[in-house]
C-alpha positions as CSV (number, residue, x, y, z in Angstrom):
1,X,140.0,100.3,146.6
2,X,142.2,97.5,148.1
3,X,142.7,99.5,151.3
4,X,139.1,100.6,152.3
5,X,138.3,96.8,151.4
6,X,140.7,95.9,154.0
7,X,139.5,98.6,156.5
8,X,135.9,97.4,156.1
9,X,137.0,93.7,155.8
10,X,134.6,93.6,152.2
11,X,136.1,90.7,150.2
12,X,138.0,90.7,146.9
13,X,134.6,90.0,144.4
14,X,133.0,92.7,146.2
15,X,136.4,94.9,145.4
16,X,136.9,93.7,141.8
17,X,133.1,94.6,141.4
18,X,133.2,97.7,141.9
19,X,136.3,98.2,140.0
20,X,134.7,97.2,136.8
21,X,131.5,99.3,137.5
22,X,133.8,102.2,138.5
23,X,135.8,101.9,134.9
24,X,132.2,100.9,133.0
25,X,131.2,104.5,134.3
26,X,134.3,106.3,133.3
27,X,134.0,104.6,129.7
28,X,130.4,105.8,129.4
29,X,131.3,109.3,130.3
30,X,134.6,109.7,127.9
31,X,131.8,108.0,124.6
32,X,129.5,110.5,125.5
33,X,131.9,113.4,124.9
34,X,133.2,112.0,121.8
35,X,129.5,111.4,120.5
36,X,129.3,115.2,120.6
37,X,131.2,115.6,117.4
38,X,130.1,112.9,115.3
39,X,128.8,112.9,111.6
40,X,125.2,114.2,110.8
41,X,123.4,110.8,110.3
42,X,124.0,109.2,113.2
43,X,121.5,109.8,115.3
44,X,120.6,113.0,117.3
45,X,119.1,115.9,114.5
46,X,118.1,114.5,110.9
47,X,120.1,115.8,107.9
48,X,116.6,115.7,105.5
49,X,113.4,117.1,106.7
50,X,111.0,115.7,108.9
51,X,108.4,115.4,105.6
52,X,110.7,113.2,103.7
53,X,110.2,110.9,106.8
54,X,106.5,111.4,106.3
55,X,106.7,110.4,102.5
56,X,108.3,107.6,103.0
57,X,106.1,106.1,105.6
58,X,102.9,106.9,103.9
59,X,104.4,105.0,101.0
60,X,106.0,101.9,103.3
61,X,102.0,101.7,103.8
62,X,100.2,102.6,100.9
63,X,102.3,99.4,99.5
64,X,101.0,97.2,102.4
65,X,97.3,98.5,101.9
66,X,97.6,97.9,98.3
67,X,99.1,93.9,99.0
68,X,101.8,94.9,97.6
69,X,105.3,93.3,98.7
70,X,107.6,95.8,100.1
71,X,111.3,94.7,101.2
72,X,114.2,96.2,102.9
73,X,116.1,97.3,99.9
74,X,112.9,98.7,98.1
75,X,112.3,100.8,101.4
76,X,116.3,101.6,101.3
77,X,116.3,102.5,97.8
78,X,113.0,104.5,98.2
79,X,114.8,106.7,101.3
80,X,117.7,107.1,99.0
81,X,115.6,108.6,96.1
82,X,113.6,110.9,98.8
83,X,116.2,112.1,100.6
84,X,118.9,112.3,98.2
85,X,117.5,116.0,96.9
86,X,118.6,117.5,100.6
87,X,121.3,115.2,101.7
88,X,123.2,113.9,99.0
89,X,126.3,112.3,100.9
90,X,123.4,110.3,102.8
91,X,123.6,106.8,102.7
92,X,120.8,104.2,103.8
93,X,122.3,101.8,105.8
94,X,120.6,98.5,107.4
95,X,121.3,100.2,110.4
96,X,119.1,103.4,109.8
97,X,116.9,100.8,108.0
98,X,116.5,99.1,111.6
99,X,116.5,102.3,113.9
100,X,113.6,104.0,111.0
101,X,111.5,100.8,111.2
102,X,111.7,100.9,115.3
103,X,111.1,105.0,115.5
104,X,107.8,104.7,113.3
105,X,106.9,101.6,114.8
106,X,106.7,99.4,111.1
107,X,108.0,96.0,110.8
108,X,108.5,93.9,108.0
109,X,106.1,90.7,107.8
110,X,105.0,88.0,106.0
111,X,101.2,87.6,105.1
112,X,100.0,84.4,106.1
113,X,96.0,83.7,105.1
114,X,94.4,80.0,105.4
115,X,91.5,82.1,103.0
116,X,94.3,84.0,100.5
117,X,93.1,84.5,97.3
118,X,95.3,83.5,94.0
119,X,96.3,86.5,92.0
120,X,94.5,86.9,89.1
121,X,97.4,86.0,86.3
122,X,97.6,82.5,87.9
123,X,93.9,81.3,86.9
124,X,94.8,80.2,83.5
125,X,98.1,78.7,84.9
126,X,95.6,76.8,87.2
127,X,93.4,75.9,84.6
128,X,95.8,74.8,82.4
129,X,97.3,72.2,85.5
130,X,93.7,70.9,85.7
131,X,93.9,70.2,81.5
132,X,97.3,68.2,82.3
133,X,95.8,66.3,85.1
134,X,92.3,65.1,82.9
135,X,94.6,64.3,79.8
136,X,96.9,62.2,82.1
137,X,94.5,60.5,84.0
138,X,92.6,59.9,80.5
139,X,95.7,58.5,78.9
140,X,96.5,56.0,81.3
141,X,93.1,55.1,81.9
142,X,93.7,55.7,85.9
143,X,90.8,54.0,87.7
144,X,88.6,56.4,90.2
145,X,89.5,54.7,93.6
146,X,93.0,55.7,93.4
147,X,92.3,59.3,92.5
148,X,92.1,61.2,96.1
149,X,90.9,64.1,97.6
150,X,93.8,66.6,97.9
151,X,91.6,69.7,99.2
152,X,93.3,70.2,102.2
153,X,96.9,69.9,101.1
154,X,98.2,73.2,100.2
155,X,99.5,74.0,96.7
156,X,102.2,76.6,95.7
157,X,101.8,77.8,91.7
158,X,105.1,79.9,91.4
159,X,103.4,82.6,93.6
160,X,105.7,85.0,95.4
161,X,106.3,85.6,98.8
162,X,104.1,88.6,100.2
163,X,106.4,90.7,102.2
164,X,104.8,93.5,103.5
165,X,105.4,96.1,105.8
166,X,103.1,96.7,108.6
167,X,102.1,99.3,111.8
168,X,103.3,97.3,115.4
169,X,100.0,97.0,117.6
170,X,100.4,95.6,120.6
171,X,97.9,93.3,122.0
172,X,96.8,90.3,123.5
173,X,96.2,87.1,120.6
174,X,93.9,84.5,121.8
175,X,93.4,81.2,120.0
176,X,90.6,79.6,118.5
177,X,90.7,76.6,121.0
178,X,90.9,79.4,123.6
179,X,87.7,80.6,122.8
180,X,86.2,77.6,122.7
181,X,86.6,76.8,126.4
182,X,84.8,79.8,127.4
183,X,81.9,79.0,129.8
């Protein structure tokens, strides 16, 4: 490389450049022959069939449909339990976790609703908060100008976080003050 640099006077970068994209290359071709012969699992043909796959989707979003939370290790150790009656060396890795949720185009998300509805075994936790807060405001006699309005300040009552699992869609989000300058 060093003498066609000096016969076409190219300077050293240019030289060291294409070094490194030579050798990049070479490293490229000697990983692909060596991927030939690697385990079943990692990528290329599945080791469990295709309706496994199916199964497990279709569950991934009944869950979701149903508001029910669905995590990484539930979907891990619901792929295990699938797939462990044609594959039983197979391991669910966060890896595979990763490359299945990219394939079927899921992700996991959080729901997030101004308008969310409490679960129904929190009403008489609710009611019994509003029973404290009478019987203390009776029992020391609080006067009605310094109880306030806290409608708008949101309140957690033990709830867990809704994790859910969800189809990617692509598309364009406008926002509400967007809208609103529409002519």
């Amino acid at each position: 490389m060093s003498r066609i640099s000096r016969k076409y006077n190219l300077p050293w970068s240019t030289n060291n450049l294409w070094e490194n994209e030579l050798r990049q290359k070479n490293k490229k071709v000697t990983l692909h022959k060596r991927s030939a012969h690697l385990q079943s699992g990692s990528g290329g043909e599945l080791s469990y069939p295709k309706e496994v796959e199916e199964k497990l989707v279709e569950w991934i979003l009944v869950r979701g449909d149903c508001h029910l939370p669905v995590g990484t290790q539930m979907v891990k150790g619901r792929a295990a339990t699938l797939i462990k009656g044609h594959n039983p060396s197979f391991k669910t890795s966060n890896a595979w976790l990763d490359k299945f949720m990219l394939w079927k185009s899921l992700s996991m998300r959080m729901k997030t609703s101004t308008s969310q509805k409490l679960p129904a075994q929190l009403e008489k936790r609710i009611e019994s908060f509003f029973i404290r807060v009478r019987a203390l405001r009776a029992e020391h006699q609080y006067p009605l100008d310094l109880i306030i309005n806290i409608n708008e300040t949101p309140l957690f009552f033990d709830m867990s976080h809704n994790i859910q699992s969800a189809k990617k869609v692509s598309s364009k989000c406008q926002f509400g003050h967007q809208e609103q300058k529409k002519d």
